[in-house]
C-alpha positions in Angstrom: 0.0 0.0 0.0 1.4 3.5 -1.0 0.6 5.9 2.2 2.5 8.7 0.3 0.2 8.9 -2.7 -3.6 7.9 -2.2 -5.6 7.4 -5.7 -8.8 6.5 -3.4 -10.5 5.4 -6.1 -8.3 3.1 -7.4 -8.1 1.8 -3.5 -12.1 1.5 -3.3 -12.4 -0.5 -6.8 -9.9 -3.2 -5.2 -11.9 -4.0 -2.3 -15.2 -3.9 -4.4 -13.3 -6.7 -6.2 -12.3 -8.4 -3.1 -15.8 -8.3 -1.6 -17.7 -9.6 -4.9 -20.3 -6.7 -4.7 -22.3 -6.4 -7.8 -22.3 -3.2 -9.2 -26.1 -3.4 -9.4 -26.0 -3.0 -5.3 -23.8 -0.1 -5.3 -25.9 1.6 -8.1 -28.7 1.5 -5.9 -27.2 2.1 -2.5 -25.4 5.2 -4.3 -28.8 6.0 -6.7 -26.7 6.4 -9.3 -25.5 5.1 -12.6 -22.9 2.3 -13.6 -21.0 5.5 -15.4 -20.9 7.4 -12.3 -19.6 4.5 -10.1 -16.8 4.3 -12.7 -16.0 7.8 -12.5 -15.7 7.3 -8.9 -13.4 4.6 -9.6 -10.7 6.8 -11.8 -11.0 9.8 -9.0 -8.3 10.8 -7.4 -10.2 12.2 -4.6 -13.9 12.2 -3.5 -15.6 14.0 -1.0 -15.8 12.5 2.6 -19.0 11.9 2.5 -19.4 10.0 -0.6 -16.1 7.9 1.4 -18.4 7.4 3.9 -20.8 5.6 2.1 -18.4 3.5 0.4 -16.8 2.0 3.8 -20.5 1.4 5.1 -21.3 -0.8 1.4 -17.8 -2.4 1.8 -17.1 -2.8 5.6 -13.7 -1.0 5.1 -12.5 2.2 7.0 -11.0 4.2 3.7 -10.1 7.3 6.3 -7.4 4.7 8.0 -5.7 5.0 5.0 -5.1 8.7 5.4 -4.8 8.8 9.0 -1.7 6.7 7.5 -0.5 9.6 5.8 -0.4 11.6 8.1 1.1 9.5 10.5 4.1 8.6 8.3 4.1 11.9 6.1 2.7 14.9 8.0 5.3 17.0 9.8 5.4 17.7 13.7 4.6 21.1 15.2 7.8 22.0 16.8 6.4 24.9 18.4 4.0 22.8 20.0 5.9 20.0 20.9 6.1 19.5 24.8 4.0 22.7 25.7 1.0 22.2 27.3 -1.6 24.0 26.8 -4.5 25.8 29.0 -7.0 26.0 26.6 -9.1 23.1 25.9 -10.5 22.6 22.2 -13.4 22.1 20.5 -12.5 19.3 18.4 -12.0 15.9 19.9 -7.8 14.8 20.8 -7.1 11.0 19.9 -4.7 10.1 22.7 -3.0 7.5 20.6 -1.7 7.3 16.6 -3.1 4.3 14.6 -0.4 1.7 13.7 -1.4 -0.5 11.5 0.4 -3.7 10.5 1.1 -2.0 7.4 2.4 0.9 8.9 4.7 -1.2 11.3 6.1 -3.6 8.5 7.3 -0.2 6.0 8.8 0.9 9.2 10.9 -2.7 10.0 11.5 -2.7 6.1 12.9 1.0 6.0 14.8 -0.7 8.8 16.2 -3.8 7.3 16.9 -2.5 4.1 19.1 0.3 5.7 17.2 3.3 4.1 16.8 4.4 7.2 18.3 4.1 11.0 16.7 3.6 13.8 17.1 7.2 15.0 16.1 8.6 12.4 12.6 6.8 11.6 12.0 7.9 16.0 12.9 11.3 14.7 11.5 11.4 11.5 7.9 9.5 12.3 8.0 10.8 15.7 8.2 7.0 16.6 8.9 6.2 20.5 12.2 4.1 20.8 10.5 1.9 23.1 7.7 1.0 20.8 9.8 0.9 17.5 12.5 -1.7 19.6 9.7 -3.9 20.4 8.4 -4.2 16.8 11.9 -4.9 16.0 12.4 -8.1 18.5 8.5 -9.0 18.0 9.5 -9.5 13.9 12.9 -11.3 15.3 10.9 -13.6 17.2 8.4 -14.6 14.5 11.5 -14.9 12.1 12.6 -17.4 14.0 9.8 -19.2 14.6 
């Protein structure tokens, strides 16, 4: 799975294909025309809320895929980075980042391969040592087995 460049369409036609739906159910869940389900297919982008729909027909969280991105790709807020803050916000705070077995084996491959070192994927994907280390002897201990 490419995180750094999302074609969503392209991502939403494979798991059509994997789940056997028959474009005569999507056409009717989305009141719309075999055309405009293939135009959906060849976009880029769509709107969230027609993303929406699609993982409720297919059973498949599409927005993991971008909370992905930004996880791997998005830069830190330096100035932010071990304030605290008074204010409270409006908008909900997710306490923890989504890895996702995907996520973890690029990481152990950028590892393995030697693209990257170990400090710099805890640097660069704001990564905690502790947590990339145990990835690290987890896939040594399933190697072995």
């Amino acid at each position: 799975m490419n995180f750094k460049n999302i074609h969503i369409g392209e991502i939403i036609m494979k798991r059509v294909l994997e789940t056997e739906i028959g474009i005569t159910r999507i056409c009717n869940f989305f009141d719309c025309t075999e055309k405009d389900i293939e135009l959906m297919y060849e976009a880029e982008n769509l709107y969230p809320d027609i993303i929406l729909k699609w993982c409720k027909l297919l059973e498949y969280d599409f927005f993991r895929i971008y909370s992905q991105h930004l996880i791997l790709y998005a830069p830190r807020n330096k100035e932010q980075f071990g304030k605290s803050k008074e204010t409270h916000p409006t908008l909900p705070s997710f306490r923890k980042s989504l890895y996702t077995v995907e996520v973890i084996e690029f990481i152990l491959e950028l590892v393995q391969t030697g693209q990257k070192t170990k400090s710099q994927i805890i640097h660069d994907y704001n990564i905690p040592k502790t947590t990339l280390y145990k990835w690290i002897q987890k896939h040594e201990k399933l190697k072995e087995n």
